[in-house]
N, C-alpha and C positions, 0 to 999 in steps of 0.2 A: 564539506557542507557547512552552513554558515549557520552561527543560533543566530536569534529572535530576544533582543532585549523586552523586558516586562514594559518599557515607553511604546516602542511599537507597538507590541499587540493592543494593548488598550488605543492606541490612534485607530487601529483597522477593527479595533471594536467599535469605538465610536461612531465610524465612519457606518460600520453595517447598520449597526442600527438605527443613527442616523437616515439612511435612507427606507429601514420600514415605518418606521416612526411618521414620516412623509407620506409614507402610502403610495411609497412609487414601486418598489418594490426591491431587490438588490442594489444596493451602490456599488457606485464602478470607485474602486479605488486609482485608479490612474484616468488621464483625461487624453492620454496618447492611442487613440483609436485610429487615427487619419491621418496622411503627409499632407503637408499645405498645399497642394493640388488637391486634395480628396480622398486620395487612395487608400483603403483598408490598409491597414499595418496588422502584424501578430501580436496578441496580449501578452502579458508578461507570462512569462510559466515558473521562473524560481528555480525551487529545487525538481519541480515536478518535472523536468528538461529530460531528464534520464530513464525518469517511470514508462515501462511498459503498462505496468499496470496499478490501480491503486483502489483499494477496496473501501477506502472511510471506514467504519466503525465496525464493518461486519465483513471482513476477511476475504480473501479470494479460491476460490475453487478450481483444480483440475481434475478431466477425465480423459483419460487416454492415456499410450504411453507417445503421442506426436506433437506433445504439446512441447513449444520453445519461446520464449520468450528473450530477446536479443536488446537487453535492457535490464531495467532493474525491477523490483516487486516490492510496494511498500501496503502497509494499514495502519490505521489509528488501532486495530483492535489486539486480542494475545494471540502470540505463533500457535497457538492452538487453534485458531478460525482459520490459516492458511494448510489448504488441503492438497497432497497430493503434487508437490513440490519440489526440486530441490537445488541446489546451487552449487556452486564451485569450492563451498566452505568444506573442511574436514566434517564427516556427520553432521551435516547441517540439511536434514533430509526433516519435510515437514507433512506426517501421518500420509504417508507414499506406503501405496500397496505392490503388487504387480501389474494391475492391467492401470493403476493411473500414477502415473510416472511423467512427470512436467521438470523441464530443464530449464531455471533461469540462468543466463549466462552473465547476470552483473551480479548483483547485490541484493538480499532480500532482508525488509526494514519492516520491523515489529515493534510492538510494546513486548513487555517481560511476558511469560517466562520465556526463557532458551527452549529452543526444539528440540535439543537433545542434551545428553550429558556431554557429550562428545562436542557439541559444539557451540563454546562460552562466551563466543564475540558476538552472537545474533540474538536477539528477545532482550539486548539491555537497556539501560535509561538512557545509554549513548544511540542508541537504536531508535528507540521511542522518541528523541530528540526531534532528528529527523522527520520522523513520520509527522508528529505537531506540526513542525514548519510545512511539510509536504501537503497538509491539510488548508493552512494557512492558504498558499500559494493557489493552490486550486480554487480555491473560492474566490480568490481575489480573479485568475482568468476566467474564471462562469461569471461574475460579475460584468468584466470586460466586455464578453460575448454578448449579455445579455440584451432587450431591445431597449431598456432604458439608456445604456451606455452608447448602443449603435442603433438609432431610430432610423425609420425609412424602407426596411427589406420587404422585397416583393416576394411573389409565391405565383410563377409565372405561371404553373404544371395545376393548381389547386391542389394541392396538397401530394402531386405525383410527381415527382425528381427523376423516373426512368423514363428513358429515352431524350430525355433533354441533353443541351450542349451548354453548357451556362459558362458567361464572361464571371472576371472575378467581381467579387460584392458581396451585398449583403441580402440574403434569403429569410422570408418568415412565413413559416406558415400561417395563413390566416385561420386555417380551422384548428389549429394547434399539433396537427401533428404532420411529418415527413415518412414520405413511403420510396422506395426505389424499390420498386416491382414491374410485372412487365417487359424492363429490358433493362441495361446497366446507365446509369449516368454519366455523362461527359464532361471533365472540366478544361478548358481551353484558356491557358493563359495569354495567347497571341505572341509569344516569344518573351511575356517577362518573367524571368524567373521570380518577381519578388513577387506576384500578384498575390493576392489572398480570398480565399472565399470564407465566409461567415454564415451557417446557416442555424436559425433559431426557429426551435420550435416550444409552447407552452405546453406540452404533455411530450410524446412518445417518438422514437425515429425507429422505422422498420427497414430493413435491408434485406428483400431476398421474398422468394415467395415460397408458397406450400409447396417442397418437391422440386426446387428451382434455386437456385444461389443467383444473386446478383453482385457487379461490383461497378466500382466507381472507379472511372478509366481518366490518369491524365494526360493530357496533351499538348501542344503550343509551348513545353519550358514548365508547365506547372510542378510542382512539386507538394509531396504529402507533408511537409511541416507547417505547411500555408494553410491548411484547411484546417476549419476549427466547424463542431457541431454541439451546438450547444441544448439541452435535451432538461427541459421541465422536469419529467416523470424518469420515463425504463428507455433504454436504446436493447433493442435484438437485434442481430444481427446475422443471418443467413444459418438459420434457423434449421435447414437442410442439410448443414455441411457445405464447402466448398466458397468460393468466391474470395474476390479482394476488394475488403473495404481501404480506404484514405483517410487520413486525419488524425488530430485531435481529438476524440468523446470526451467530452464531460458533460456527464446524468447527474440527475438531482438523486435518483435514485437508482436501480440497478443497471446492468452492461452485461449482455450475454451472448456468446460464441454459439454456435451450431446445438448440437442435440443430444442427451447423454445415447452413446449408441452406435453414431453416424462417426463414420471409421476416416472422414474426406476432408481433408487438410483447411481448414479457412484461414486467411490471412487477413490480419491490418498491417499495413503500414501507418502506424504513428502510435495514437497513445489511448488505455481506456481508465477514466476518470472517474469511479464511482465517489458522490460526496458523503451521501449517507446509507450505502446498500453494500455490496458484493460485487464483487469480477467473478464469471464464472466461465469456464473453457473451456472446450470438449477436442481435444484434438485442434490447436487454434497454433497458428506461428506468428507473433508481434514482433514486428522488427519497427524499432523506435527509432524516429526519422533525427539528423545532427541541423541543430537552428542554429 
């Protein structure tokens, strides 16, 4: 993993505030949104390439013992906020009960202290490194995502994404938030694997109804490291249990798997991004997609 000279961050300092300062809202720190034909390209992601999951300042959560995460597990906050946990490290197991028992199968990246006495490579400053840059990194892809960096997206559904087949682009909710309810979403690349979808929303993305799981199906060559969702407020996600979501998440604020309770496997494929909330996971299997 790479550090973060103190001249950087103060540039992507400048830069963010730079653009509230403007009153536009986040600045995109990179201006490589598009190929010179037009086409969405993927934001940068950094270190955050590996994260299955990544809590910001307030840690990640599991429940259940079917939780896996096929990736790596970071936070800006103490291995004390990551719950119900554990990894491939010698006692590197974090406040795991019996019935909530969560397999990360990379890395999992804290600030101090260590989870255990047992285990003195994880909760260190070299640990907390990472996570900083990790933090970094996300902001600057929510930035990317966002409608000031990629202006133009439509909201063909009004604010309803189930049942649609959508070309690659870029999607906005006009009432501010995305629903895939109903029925599952469709994303049809037409045979490019490179295509990308982008979809923005100003508050909240729902996936999944009361009693119903929904998922987001590709098709045409599409692939789940192309899809990026970019989320104002909370993303929930099949709330039910069960379903496969796609994509990239990254929330301004929380990211939440199924129900404490509901015993039915939910999947993403790709990544969930909280900036300033919590990952929480009830029985969830993240396999983080290779860009």
């Amino acid at each position: 993993m790479r550090q973060v000279t103190v001249g950087k961050k103060m540039c992507m300092l400048a830069l963010l505030m730079a653009g509230f300062a403007a009153g536009c809202g986040p600045a995109s720190t990179s201006s490589a949104t598009t190929t010179a034909d037009g086409k969405q390209v993927s934001p940068p992601l950094g270190v955050t390439v590996t994260l299955g999951t990544f809590g910001g300042i307030s840690g990640a959560t599991n429940q259940g013992i079917n939780t896996v995460v096929n990736g790596d597990l970071g936070t800006n906050a103490a291995s004390t906020l990551v719950t119900g946990f554990h990894d491939a490290g010698p006692g590197c197991t974090y406040t795991e009960t019996g019935s909530n028992m969560g397999l990360v199968n990379g890395k999992i990246y804290t600030a101090a202290p260590p989870p255990t006495v047992g285990c003195p490579t994880e909760g260190t400053a070299a640990t907390a490194a990472i996570v900083i840059q990790a933090a970094t990194d996300a902001t600057t892809a929510f930035n990317s995502l966002s409608p000031a960096s990629r202006p133009g997206g439509t909201d063909p559904g009004a604010g309803q994404l189930g049942a649609l087949v959508l070309a690659p682009g870029v999607y906005k909710a006009a009432g501010g938030s995305f629903l895939v309810t109903g029925s599952d979403l469709t994303l049809d690349a037409k045979g490019d694997a490179n295509a990308v979808w982008v979809f923005q929303m100003a508050s909240s993305l729902t996936v999944g109804d009361a009693g119903a799981p929904r998922s987001v199906l590709l098709v045409g060559g599409a692939q789940a490291k192309n899809v990026f969702w970019y989320v104002g407020s909370s993303a929930t996600i099949n709330a039910a249990g069960g379903g496969t979501m796609v994509g990239t998440i990254i929330a301004s604020s929380a990211v939440s798997f199924s129900t404490s309770g509901v015993t039915a496997i939910t999947t993403l494929n790709g990544r969930a991004l909280a900036l300033n909330a919590s990952v929480t996971m009830v029985n969830t299997v993240i396999n983080v997609p290779t860009q």
